[in-house]
N, C-alpha and C positions, 0 to 999 in steps of 0.2 A: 891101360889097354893100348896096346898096336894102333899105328893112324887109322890104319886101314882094314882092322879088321871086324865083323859083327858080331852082334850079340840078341841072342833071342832064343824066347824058348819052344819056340815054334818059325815052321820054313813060311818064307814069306808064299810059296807054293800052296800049303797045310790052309794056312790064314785062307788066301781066296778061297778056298776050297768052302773053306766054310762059312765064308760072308757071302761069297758070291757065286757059290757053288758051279768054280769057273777057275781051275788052278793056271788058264792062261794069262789071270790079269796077277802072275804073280810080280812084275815090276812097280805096280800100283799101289798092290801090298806092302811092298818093302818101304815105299815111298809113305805110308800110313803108318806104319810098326815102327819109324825115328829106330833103328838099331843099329845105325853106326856110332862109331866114337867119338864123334861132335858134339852128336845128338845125345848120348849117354854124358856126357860129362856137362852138357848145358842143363839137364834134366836130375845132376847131382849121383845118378848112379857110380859113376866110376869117378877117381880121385884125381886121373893123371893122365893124359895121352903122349906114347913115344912115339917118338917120331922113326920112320924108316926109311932105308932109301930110297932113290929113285927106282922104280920099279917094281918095288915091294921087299916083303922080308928076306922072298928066297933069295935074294941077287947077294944078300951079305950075311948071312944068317949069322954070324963070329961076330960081327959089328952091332947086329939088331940084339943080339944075348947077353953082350957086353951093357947095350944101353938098359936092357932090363934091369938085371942086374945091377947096376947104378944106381938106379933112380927106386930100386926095392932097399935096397941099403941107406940111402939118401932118407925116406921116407921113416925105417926103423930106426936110424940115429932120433930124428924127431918125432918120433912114437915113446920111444924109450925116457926121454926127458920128460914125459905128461906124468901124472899122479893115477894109481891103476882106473881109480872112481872116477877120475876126468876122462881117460880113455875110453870107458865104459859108457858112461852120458855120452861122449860123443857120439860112440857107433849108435848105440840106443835111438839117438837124433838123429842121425842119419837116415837108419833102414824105416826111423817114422815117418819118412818123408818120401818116402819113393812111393810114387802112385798116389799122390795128394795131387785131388782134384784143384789145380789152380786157374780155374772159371776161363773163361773165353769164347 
């Protein structure tokens, strides 16, 4: 996932709407919904964060596509090396673990 981009499947707008039947506290929201990709990646959704330039993607988009690119390749070299069943258990583990209630 991009540094700096989110992920949700609902607008952190949507959310208040519904929690607080109030889509002005939608910064509140977002701040509750962890959907950026720190938050995603400390929380085991996502695999990898790239990095972008200063400013964001559009200022080098050739650079930021390259870097995809890379690290999607990077990632299939050592996909490709697992056993199909080892790959399988993994993802299997994986998506069992998104949204496990881990107490607090």
């Amino acid at each position: 996932m991009l540094e700096n981009a989110i992920y949700s499947i609902l607008s952190p707008e949507g959310y208040a709407s519904i929690l607080w039947k109030d889509a002005s506290k939608a910064k509140e929201a977002a701040n509750i919904m962890k959907m950026t990709a720190k938050d995603l990646y400390k929380f085991g959704v996502i695999d990898k964060i790239v990095k972008e330039p200063e400013g964001g993607a559009e200022k080098d988009i050739n650079l930021v596509s390259e870097n995809i690119k890379k690290e999607i390749l990077k990632e299939c070299k050592k996909l490709k090396k697992l056993e199909e069943t080892k790959l399988t258990n993994l993802r299997y583990e994986k998506f069992r673990k998104m949204g496990e209630y881990l107490g607090g």
